[in-house]
C-alpha positions in Angstrom: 144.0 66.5 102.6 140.8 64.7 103.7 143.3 61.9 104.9 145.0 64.6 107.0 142.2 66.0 108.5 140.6 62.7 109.8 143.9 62.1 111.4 144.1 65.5 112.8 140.7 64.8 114.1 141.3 61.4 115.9 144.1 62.8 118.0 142.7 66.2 118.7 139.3 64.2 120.0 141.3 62.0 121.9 143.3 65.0 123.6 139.9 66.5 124.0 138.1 63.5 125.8 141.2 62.6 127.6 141.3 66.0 129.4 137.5 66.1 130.0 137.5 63.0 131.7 140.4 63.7 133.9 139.0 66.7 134.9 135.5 64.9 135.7 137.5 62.1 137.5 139.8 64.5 139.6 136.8 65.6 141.6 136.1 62.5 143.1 139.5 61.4 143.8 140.1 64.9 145.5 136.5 65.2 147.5 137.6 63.3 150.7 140.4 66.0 151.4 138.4 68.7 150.3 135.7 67.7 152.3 137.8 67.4 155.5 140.0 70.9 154.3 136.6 73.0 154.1 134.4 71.0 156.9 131.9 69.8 154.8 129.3 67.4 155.4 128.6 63.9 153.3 125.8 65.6 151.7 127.6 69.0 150.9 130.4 66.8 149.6 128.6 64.5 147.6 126.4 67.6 145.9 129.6 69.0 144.2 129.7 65.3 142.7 125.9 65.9 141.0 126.9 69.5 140.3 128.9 68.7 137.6 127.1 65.9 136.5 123.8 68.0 135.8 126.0 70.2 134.5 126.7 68.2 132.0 123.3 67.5 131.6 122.4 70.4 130.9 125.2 70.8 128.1 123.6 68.4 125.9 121.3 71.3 125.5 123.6 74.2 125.2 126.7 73.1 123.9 124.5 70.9 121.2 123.0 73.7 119.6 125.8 76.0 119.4 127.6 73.2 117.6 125.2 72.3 115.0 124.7 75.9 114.3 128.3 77.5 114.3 130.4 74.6 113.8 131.9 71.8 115.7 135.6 73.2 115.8 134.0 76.5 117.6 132.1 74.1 120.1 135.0 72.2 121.2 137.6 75.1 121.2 134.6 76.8 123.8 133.8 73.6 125.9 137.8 73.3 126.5 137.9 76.9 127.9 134.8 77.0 129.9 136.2 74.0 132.0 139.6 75.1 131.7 139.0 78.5 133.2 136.1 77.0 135.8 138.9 74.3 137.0 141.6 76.9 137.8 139.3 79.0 139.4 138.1 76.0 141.5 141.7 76.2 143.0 140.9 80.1 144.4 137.9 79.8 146.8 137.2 78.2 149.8 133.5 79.1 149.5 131.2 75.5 149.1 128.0 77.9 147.7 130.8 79.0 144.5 132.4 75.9 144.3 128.8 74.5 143.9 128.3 77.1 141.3 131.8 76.4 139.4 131.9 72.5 139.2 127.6 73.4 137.5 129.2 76.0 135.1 132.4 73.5 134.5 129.9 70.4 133.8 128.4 72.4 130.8 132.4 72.5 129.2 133.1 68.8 130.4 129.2 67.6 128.6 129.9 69.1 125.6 133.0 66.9 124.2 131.8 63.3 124.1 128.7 65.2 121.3 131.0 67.5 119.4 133.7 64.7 118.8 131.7 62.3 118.3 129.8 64.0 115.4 133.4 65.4 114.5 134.4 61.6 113.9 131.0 60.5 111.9 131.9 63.1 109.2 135.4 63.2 109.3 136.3 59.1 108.9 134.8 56.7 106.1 131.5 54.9 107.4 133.4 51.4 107.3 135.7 52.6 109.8 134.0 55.3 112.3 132.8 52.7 114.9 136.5 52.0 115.7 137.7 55.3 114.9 134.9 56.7 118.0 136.0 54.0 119.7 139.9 55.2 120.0 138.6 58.7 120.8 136.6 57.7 123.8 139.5 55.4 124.8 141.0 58.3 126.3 138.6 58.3 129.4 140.1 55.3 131.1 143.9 57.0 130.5 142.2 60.7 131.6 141.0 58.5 135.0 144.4 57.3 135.5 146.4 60.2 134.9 143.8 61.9 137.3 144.7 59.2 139.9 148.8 59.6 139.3 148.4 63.5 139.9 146.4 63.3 143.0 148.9 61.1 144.2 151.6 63.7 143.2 149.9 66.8 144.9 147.6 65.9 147.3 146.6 66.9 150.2 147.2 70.0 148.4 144.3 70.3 146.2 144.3 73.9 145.2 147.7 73.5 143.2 145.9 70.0 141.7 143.4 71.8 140.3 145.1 75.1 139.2 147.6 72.8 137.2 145.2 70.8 136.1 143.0 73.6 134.7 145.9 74.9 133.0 146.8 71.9 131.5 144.0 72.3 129.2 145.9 74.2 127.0 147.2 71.3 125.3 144.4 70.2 123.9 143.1 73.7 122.9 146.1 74.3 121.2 146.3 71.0 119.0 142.2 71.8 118.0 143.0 75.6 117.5 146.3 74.9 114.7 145.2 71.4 113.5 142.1 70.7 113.7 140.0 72.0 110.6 136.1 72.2 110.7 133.8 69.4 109.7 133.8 70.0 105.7 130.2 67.8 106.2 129.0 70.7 108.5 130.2 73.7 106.1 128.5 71.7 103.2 125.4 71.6 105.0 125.5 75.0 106.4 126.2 76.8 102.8 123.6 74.7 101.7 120.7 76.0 104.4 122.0 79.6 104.1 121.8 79.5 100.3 118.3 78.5 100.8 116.6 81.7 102.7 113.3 80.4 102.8 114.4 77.4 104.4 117.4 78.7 106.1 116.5 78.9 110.1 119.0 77.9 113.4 118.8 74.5 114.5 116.4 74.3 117.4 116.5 71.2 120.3 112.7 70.8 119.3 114.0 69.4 116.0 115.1 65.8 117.8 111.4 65.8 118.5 109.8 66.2 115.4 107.5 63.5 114.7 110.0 61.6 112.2 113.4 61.7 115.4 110.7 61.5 118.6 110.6 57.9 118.7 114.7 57.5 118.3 115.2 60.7 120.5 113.0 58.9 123.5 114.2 55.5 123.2 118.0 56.5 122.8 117.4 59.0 125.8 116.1 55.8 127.9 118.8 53.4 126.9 121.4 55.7 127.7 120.4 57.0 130.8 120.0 53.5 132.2 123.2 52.6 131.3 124.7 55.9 132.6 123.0 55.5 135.7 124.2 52.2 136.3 128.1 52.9 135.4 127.8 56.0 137.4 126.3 54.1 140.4 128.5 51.1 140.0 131.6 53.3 139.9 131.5 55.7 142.6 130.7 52.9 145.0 133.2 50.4 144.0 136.2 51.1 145.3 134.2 51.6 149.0 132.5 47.5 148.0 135.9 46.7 148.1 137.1 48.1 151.1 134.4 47.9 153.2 132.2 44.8 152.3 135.6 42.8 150.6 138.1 43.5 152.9 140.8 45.1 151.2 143.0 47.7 151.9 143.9 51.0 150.1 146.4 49.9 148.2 145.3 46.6 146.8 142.2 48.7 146.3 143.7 51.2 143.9 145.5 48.2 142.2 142.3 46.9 141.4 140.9 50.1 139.7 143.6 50.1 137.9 143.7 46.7 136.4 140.3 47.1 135.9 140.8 50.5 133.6 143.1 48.7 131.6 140.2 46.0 130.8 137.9 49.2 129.4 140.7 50.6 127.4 141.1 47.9 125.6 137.0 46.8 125.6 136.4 49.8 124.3 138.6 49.7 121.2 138.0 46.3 121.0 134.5 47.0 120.7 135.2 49.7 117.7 136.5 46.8 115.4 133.3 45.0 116.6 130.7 47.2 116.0 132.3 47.6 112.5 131.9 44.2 111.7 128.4 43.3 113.3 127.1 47.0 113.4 126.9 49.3 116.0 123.2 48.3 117.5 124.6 44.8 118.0 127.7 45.4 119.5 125.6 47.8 122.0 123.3 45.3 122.6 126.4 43.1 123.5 128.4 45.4 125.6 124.7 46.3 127.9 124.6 42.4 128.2 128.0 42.0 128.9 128.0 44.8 131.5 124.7 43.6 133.2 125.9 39.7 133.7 129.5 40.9 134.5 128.5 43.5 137.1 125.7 40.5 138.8 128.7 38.2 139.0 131.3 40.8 140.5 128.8 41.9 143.1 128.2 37.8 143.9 131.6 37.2 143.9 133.5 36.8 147.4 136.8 35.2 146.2 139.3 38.3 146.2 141.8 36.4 144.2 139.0 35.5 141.4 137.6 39.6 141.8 140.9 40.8 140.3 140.8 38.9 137.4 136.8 39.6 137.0 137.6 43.7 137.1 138.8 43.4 133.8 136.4 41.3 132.0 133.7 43.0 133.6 135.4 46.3 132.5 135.9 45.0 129.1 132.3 45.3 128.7 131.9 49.0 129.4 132.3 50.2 125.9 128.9 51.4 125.6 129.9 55.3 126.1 131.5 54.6 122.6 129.3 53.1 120.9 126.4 55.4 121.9 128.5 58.2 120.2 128.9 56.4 116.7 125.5 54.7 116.9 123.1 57.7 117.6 125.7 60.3 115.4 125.3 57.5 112.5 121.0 57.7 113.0 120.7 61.4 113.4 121.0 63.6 110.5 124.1 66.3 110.1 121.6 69.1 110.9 121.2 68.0 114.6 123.9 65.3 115.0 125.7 66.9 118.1 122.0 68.4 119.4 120.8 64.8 119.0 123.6 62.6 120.1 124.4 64.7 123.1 121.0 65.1 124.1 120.5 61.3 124.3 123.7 60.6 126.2 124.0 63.6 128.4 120.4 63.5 129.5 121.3 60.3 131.3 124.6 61.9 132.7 122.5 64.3 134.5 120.2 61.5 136.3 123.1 59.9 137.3 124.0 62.6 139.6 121.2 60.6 141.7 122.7 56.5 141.4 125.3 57.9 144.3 122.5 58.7 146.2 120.4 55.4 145.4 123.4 53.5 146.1 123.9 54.4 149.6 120.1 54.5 150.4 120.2 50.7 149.3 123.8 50.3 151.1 123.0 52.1 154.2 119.4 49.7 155.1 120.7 46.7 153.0 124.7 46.1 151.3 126.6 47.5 148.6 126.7 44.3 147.3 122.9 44.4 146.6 123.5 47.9 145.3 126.0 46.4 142.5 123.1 44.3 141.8 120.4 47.1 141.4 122.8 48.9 139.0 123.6 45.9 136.9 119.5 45.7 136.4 119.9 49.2 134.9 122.6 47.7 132.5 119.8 45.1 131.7 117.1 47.8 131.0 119.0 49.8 128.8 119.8 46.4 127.2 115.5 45.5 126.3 115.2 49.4 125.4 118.2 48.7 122.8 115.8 45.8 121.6 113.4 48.3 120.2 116.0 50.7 118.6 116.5 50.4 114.7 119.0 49.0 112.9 121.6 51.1 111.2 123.3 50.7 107.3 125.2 53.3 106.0 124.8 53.6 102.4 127.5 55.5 101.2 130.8 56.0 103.1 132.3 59.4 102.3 132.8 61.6 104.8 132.7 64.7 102.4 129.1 64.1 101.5 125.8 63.9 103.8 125.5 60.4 104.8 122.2 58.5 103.9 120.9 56.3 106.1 119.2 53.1 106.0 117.1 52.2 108.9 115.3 48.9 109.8 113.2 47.9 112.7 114.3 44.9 114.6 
């Protein structure tokens, strides 16, 4: 049975994930028309882009506390139907002020699933194999991106039916979780287990991750992820304009070069899950930042077109640090606030990022986009030294049935 469920668990995490990015990614793709369909400025435009991403800011807040106190199955099944409902409405106004207000409200749905499945996975698959198994989960955002770019291509200019089908389309998913998917036994065990203790038995509170014995791993984690974040946000929204605009290609070899390069970070990233099984997880983080930061200098330097197609990849390759994140910070925070914890760390630096598109074209606009590459591989470096000072992790015992004990190490 526990074999079952852990499989039941990869796929309905990965149908999860894969939904949630495409519906992050299907803004962005659909902003120029909606921007010219509704008459809305750069600004206007570009805020409907941070909306959701300090939405899902926010969600690592929200979402994380509902989880770790009423269950992870409840939190996903929710987070798929807030930004299933939000995305089909999306498709019935022509009013920027609500549409401001929906993409926000969607963003605290689309935050929520990279925390609950990637607690899900720490206590669903054995400890020698969760790096990889988080790693095929969150494998799914480079396929969501794609399947985002195939259906825009299929429906757009019209972008009210893109996003009504594409809200709807969340049913799949949400059906999957709702028949196959059972709870985290790890999460019953330790609920029963607070509950049957009334004088200790109290809700999980976000000030828990700063308790004097998580503040130190809540502040650097929240610092190493929200420099990377910032930079892969940065780097991504402007790259397919660096291309066009300072590299002198054209739409469509554009697009072919987004998409070679998604291909590098689905395989980087479950490349990187064998990895970080092998070396540990704080290593192979350490590696992908590094990788990501020298990668990204070298794209941005690079003026060779021929030589940029093949780097996309490689570079790409690197960017399995979304991944590793998830089974790094679920592995060093306890069961009690694993998604509150996790979430909080990553998603924090989600919602800054809703500035790097504005840093980027301050830098672009008096300066390049080239140097604006540059600027966000030094964020890739940052989040690389704050990594430096993060703690090692051994799992002592590998079954997921039990409350894993941890083993911690500074470097």
């Amino acid at each position: 049975m526990k074999s079952i469920s852990k499989w039941h668990v990869l796929i309905g995490g990965f149908l999860a994930y894969l939904f949630d990015a495409m519906e992050i990614i299907l803004l962005t793709i659909a902003l120029p028309v909606i921007r010219q369909d509704l008459g809305l400025t750069f600004n206007e435009a570009g805020m409907l882009a941070s909306a959701t991403l300090l939405g899902i800011g926010f969600s690592s807040i929200t979402t994380g506390w509902y989880s770790d106190n009423y269950g992870r199955r409840k939190a996903l099944l929710i987070s798929l139907m807030v930004f299933g409902v939000l995305t089909t409405l999306v498709a019935t106004t022509h009013n920027w002020a609500l549409l401001l207000l929906l993409r926000f409200l969607s963003g605290l749905g689309l935050g929520g699933v990279w925390g609950i499945v990637s607690a899900y996975v720490a206590e669903t698959w054995p400890a020698h194999q969760r790096a990889r198994a988080t790693g095929f989960v969150l494998s799914s955002f480079p396929i969501g991106a794609a399947i985002a770019a195939l259906a825009a291509a299929a429906f757009l200019p019209d972008w009210k039916m893109l996003f009504m089908l594409a809200g709807i389309s969340t049913l799949i998913p949400l059906a999957y979780i709702f028949f196959c998917v059972p709870e985290s036994r790890e999460w019953q065990e330790q609920r029963a287990k607070s509950i049957a203790s009334p004088q200790r038995h109290k809700n999980v509170s976000v000030s828990e991750i700063f308790s004097p014995e998580l503040l130190r791993l809540t502040l650097l984690g929240t610092l190493a992820a929200s420099c990377a974040v910032i930079g892969f946000w940065g780097a991504s929204t402007w790259l397919p304009t660096y291309l066009v605009q300072e590299r002198g290609l054209n739409i469509g070899m554009m697009a072919n070069f987004m998409a070679i390069l998604n291909i590098g970070a689905f395989i980087g990233i479950n490349a990187f899950g064998f990895i970080a099984d092998y070396i540990g997880k704080r290593n192979a983080t350490l590696l992908s930042l590094l990788g990501s930061a020298v990668m990204l200098s070298i794209y941005a330097l690079t003026t060779n077109n021929a030589i940029l197609f093949w780097l996309g990849p490689i570079y790409a390759f690197f960017y399995a640090f979304a991944s590793l994140f998830a089974s790094y910070f679920s592995a060093l925070y306890p069961t009690r606030v694993r998604t509150i914890g996790a979430g909080f760390c990553f998603n924090f630096g989600r919602g800054l990022a809703a500035f790097a598109p504005l840093l980027l074209s301050g830098i672009a606009t008096s300066y390049s986009l080239a140097l604006g590459l540059l600027v966000c591989a030094g964020f890739f470096a940052l989040a690389t030294i704050t990594m430096l000072f993060m703690p090692q992790v051994e799992i002592a015992q590998s079954s997921p049935a039990q409350n894993v004990s941890l083993e911690t190490t500074r470097p």
